[in-house]
BATORGU-484069 format. One record per residue (C-alpha): residue in one letter; z, x, y. Coordinates in Angstrom, 2 decimals. Example, Ala and Ser with C-alpha at 12.3 -4.5 7.8 and 13.67 -1.06 7.14 Angstrom:
<sites>
+------+---------+---------+---------+
! type !      pz !      px !      py !
+------+---------+---------+---------+
!    A !    7.80 !   12.30 !   -4.50 !
!    S !    7.14 !   13.67 !   -1.06 !
+------+---------+---------+---------+
</sites>
This chain:
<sites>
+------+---------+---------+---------+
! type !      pz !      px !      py !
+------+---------+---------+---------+
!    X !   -7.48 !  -13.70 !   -8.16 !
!    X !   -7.98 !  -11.15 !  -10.61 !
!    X !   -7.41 !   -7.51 !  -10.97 !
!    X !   -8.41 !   -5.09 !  -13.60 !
!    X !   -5.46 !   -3.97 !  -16.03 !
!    X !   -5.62 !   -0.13 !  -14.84 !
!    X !   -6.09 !    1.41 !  -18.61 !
!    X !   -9.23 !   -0.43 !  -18.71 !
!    X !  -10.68 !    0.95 !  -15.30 !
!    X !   -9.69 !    4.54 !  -15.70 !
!    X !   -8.04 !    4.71 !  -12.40 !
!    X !  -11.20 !    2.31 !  -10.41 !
!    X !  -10.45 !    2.16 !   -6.61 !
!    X !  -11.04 !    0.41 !   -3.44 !
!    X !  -10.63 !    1.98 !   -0.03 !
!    X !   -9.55 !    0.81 !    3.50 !
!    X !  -10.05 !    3.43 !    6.22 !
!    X !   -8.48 !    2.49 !    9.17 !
!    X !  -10.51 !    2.80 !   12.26 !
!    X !   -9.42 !    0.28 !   15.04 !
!    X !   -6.43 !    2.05 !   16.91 !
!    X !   -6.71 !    2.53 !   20.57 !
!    X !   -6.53 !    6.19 !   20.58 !
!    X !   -4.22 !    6.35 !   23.78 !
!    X !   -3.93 !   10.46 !   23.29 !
!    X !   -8.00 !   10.40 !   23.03 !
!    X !   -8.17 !    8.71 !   26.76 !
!    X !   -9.40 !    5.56 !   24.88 !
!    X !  -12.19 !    6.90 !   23.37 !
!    X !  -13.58 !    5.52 !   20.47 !
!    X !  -11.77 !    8.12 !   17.87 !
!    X !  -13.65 !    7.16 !   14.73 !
!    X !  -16.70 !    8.43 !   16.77 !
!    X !  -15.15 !   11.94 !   17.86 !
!    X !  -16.90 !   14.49 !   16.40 !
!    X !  -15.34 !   17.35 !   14.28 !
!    X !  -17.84 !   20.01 !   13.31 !
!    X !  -20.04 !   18.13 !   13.91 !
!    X !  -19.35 !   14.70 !   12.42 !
!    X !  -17.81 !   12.21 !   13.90 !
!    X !  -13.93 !   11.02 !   12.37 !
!    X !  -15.19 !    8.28 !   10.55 !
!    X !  -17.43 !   10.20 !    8.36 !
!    X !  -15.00 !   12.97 !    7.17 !
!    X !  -13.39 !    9.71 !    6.13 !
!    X !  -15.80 !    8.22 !    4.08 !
!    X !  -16.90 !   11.48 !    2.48 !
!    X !  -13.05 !   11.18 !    0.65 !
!    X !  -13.72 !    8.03 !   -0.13 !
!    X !  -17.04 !    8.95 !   -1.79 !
!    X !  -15.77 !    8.01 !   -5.47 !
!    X !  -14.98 !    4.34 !   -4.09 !
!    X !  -15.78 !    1.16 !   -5.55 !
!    X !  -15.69 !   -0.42 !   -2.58 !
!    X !  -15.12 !    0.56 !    1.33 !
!    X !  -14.02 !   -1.38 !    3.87 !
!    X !  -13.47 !    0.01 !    7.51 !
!    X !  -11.21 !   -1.87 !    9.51 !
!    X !  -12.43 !   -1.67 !   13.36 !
!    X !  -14.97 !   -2.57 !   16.06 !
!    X !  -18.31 !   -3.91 !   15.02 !
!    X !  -21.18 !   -1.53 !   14.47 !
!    X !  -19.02 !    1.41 !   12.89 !
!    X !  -20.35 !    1.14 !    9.26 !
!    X !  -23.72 !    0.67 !    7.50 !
!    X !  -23.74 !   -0.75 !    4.20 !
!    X !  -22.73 !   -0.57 !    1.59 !
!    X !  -19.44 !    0.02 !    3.65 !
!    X !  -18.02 !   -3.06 !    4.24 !
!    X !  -16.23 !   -3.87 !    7.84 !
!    X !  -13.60 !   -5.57 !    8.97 !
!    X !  -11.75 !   -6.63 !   12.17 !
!    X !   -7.92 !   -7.65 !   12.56 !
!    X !   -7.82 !  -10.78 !   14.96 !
!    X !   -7.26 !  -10.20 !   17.25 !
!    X !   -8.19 !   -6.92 !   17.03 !
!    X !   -5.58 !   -3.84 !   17.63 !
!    X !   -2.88 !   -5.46 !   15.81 !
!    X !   -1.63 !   -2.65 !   14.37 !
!    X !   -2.23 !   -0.56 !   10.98 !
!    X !   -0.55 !   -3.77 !    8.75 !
!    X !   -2.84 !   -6.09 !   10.50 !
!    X !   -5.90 !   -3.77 !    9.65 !
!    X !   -4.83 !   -3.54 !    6.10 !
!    X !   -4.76 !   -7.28 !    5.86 !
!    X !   -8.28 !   -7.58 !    7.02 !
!    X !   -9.30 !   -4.58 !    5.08 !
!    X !   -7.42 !   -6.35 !    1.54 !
!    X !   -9.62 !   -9.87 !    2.87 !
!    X !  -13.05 !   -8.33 !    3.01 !
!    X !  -12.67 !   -6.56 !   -0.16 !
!    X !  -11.47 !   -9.60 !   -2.24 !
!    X !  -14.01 !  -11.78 !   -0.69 !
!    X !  -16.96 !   -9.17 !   -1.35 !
!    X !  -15.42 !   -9.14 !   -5.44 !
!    X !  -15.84 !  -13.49 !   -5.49 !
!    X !  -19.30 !  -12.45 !   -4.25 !
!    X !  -20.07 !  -10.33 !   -6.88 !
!    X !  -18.11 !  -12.26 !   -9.87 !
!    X !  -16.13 !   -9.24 !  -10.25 !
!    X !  -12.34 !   -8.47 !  -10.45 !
!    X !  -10.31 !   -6.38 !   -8.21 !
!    X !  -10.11 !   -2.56 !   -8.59 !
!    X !   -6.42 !   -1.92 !   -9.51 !
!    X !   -5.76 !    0.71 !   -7.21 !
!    X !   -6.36 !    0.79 !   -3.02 !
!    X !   -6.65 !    3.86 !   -1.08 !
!    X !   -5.14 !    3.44 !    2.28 !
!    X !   -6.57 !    5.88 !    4.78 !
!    X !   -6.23 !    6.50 !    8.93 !
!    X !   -9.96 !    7.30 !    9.91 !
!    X !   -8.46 !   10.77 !   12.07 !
!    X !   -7.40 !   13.21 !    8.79 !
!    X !  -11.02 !   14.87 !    8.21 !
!    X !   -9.84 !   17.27 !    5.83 !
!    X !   -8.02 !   14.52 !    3.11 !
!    X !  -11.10 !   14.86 !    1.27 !
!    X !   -9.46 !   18.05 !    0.04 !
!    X !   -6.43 !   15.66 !   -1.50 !
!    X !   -7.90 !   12.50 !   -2.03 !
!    X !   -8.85 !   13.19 !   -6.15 !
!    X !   -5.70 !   14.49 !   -6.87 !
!    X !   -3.63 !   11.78 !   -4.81 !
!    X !   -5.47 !    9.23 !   -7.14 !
!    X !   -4.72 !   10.80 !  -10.40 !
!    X !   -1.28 !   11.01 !   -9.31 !
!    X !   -0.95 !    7.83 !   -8.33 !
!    X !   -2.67 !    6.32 !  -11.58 !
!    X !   -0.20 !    8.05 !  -13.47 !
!    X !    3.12 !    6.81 !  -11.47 !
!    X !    1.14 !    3.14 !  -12.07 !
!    X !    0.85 !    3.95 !  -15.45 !
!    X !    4.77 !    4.79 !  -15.47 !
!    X !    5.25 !    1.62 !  -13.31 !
!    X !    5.76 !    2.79 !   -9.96 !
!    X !    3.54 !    1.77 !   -7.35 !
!    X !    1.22 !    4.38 !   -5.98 !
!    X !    1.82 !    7.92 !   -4.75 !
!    X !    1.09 !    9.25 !   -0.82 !
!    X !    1.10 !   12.56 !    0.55 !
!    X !    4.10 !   14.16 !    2.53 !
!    X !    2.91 !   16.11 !    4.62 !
!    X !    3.96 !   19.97 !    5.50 !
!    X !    6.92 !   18.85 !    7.76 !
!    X !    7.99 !   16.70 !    5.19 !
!    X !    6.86 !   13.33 !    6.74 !
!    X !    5.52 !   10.74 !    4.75 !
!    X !    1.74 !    9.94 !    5.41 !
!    X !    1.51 !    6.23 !    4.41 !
!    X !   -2.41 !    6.17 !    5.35 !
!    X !   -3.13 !    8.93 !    3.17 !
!    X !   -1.98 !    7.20 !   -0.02 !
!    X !   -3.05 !    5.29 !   -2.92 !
!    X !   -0.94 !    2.01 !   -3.99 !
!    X !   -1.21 !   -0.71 !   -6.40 !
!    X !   -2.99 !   -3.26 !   -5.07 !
!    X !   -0.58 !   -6.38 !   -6.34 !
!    X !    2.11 !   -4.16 !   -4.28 !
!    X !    0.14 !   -4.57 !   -1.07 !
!    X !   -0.90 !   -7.98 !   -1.37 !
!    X !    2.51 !   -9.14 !   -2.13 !
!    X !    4.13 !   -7.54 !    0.90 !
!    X !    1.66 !   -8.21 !    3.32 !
!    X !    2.02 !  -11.93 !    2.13 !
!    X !    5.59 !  -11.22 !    2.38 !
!    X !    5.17 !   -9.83 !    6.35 !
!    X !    2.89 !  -12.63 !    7.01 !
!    X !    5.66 !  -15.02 !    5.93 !
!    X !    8.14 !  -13.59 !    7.80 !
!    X !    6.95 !  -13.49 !   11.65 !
!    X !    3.48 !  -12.32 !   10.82 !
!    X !    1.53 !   -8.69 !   10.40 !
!    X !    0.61 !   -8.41 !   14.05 !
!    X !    2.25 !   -5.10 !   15.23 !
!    X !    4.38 !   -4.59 !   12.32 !
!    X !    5.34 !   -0.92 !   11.22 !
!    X !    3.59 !    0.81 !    8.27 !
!    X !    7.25 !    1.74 !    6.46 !
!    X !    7.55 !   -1.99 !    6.73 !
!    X !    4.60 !   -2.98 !    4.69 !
!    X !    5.68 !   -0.09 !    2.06 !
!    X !   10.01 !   -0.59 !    2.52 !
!    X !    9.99 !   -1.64 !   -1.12 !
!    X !    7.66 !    0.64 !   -2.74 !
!    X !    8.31 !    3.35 !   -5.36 !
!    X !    6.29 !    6.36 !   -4.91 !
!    X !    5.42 !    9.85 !   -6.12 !
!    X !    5.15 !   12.15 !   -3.64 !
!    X !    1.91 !   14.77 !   -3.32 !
!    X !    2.94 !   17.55 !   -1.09 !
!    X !    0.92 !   18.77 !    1.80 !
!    X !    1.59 !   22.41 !    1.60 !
!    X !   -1.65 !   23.86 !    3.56 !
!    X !   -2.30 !   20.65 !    6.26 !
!    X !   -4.73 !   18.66 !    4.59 !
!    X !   -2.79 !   15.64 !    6.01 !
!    X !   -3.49 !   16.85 !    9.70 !
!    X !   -4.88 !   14.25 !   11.95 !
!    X !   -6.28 !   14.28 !   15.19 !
!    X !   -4.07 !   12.81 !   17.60 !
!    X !   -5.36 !   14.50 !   20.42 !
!    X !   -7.66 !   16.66 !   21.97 !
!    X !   -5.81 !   20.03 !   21.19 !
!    X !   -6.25 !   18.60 !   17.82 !
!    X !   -9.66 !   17.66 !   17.49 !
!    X !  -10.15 !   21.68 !   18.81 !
!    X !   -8.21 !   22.95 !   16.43 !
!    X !   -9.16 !   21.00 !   13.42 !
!    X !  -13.06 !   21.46 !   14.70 !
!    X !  -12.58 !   25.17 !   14.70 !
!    X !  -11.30 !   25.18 !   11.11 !
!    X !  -13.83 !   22.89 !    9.71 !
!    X !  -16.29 !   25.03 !   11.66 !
!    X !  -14.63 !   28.41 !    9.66 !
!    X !  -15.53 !   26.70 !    6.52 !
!    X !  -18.95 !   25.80 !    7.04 !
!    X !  -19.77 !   29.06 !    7.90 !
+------+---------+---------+---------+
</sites>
């Protein structure tokens, strides 16, 4: 396996957008196809990861079109560790397809945040620079000052290593986010104005609709 030396890739990225949770609060529906203004979830999500190398989306079948690649934990809804596993998977085997090395840096992100667009750039230049000082990514916190794992950006040795080191150790299935990240050093990018918001539920989806509607118009 190998993975670009970040000074030679100017900060090159892959993403993993998370899209296989149950979405209890949603009444099961399929929350990567809720639409806010508009668009459903899943799209918001791949407009911030626009400036990817490569996409993977982690959830049912028929979600993405390429050039997005998908994925599916197995079994499926094994948690956000167990997605990130598959996610890491299809993007390393899609790089021995193409004869090309890994992109240094990953972009983990939940498919429900449709406004991280508005962080995403700066998130990776932070984080390139805290890999360049030889910490291991950066991730927002957001206004409350809660950490948002799945709006983050991480080295991708650091991710590969622990979820080999989860897998070891009882397995992935249904094992906490902070787990997967308990040994990570991180800058932090501050949420001030809710660009980490995600939409939990349906009061949620309303509000975040009406304020993506606001700025449309």
């Amino acid at each position: 396996m190998q993975t670009e030396p970040l000074s030679q890739t100017d900060g090159a990225f892959d993403a993993v957008v998370l899209a296989g949770g149950r979405a209890a609060r949603l009444g099961g529906s399929s929350k990567p196809d809720v639409l806010v203004a508009g668009r459903r979830l899943l799209d918001h999500a791949l407009d911030a990861a626009a400036g990817a190398r490569r996409t993977v989306v982690v959830g049912p079948a028929g979600l993405a079109t390429e050039p997005v690649l998908s994925a599916q934990e197995d079994p499926p809804h094994g948690g956000p560790v167990a997605g990130v596993e598959a996610g890491l998977a299809a993007l390393d085997r899609a790089a021995d397809d193409a004869g090309e090395p890994r992109a240094p840096l990953v972009l983990l992100l939940a498919c429900d945040v449709p406004l991280a667009r508005h962080v995403v750039v700066h998130l990776l230049a932070v984080a390139a620079a805290a890999v360049a000082d030889g910490l291991d990514g950066a991730q927002v916190v957001d206004s409350g000052g809660r950490p948002q794992p799945l709006l983050g950006v991480y080295r991708r040795g650091l991710l590969t290593d622990a979820v080999a080191g989860l897998a070891a150790r009882g397995g992935t299935r249904d094992a906490a986010i902070r787990r997967l990240l308990a040994d990570a050093h991180l800058r932090e990018v501050r949420d001030v104005v809710g660009h980490a918001a995600d939409a939990d539920t349906w009061d949620d989806v309303r509000r975040l609709d009406d304020l993506l509607g606001d700025q449309r118009r």
